[in-house]
Structures are given as C-alpha cells and as structure tokens.
C-alpha positions as CSV (number, residue, x, y, z in Angstrom):
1,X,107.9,130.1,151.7
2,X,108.9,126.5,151.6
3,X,112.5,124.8,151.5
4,X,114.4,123.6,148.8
5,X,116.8,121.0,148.4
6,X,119.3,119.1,146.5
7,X,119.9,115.2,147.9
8,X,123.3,113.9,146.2
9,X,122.9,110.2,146.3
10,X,125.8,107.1,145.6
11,X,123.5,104.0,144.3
12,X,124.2,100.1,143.9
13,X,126.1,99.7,140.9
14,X,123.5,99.6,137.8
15,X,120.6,100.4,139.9
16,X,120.5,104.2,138.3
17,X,117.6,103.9,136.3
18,X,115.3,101.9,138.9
19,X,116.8,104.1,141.9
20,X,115.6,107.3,140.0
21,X,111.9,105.9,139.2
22,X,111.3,104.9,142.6
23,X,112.4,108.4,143.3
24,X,110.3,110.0,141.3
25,X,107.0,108.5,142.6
26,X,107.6,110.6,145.8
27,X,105.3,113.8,145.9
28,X,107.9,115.8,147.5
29,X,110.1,115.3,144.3
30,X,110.4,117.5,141.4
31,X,113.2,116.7,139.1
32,X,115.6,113.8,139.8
33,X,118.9,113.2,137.7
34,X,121.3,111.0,136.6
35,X,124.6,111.7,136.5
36,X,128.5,111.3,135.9
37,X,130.9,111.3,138.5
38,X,131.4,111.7,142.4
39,X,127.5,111.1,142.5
40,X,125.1,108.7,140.8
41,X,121.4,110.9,141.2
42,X,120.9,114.0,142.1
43,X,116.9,114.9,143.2
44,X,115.4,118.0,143.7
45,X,113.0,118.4,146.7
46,X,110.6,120.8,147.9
47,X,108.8,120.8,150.9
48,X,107.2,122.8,152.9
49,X,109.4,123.2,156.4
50,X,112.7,121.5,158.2
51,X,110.8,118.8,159.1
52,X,109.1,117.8,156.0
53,X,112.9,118.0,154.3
54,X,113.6,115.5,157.3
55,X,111.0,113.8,156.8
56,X,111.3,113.3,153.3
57,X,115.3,112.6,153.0
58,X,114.5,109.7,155.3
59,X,112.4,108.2,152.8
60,X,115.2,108.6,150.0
61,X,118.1,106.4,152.3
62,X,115.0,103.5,152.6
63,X,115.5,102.6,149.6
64,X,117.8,99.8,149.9
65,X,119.8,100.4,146.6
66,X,121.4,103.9,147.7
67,X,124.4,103.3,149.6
68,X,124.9,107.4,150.4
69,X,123.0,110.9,150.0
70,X,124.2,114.1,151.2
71,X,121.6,116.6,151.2
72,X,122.4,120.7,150.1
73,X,119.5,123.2,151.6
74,X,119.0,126.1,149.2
75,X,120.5,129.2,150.9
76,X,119.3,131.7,148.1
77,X,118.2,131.1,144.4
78,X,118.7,133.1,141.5
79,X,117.2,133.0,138.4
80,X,118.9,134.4,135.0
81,X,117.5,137.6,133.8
82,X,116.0,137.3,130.2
C-alpha cells in the first residue's frame, strides 16, 4: 500500500499555469489543480513510502516560482457508494 498526498502550494503571482505544467511532468504526480483562494495549486501525489513523499515534496519547493507548500498525508480515503 502506497501513500497519498495532497501538497497545498502559494506560487509567484501569475506563474499558475507554468507552475502546474512543470508539476505535472513529475511521475509521482497524478492530478494537479488550480485554484481560488488561501492556495494557488493543489497536486495530488502518490508514492510508494515516507521517503518517496519526502523525496518527492522536495522536488515541488525547487521550483523557484512557489513561495509555500504545505503537504496533507491521506489518513483514510473513502470513496462514494454508487
């Protein structure tokens, strides 16, 4: 069973769209979003242990145009029943 995660990130003023590409070249990446309000992008990560998460956060703050990231581990997921 692997770890999931969700990094919060606060980017350069109008470096959303470019932020989130870069993003989204990394493998460990699934989904990454823009949004409105406290936060700028929010990415979805999956790895495969702690120090993969680690390892992989670390590459998101390199990038020089996010100024913050706070990253939630998934505790428990539920999915909707159909």
């Amino acid at each position: 069973m692997g770890v999931k995660a969700y990094v919060f990130c606060k980017v350069s003023s109008g470096s959303e769209r470019e932020t989130c590409k870069r993003i989204a070249e990394c493998p460990f990446v699934s989904e990454v979003c823009i949004v409105y309000g406290e936060y700028d992008l929010i990415v979805e990560i999956y790895t495969d242990n702690l120090e993969e998460l680690d390892a992989a956060t670390e590459e998101i703050r390199t990038i020089p145009s996010i100024t913050y990231t706070s990253t939630m581990i998934v505790g428990r997921h539920f999915k909707k029943e159909r």
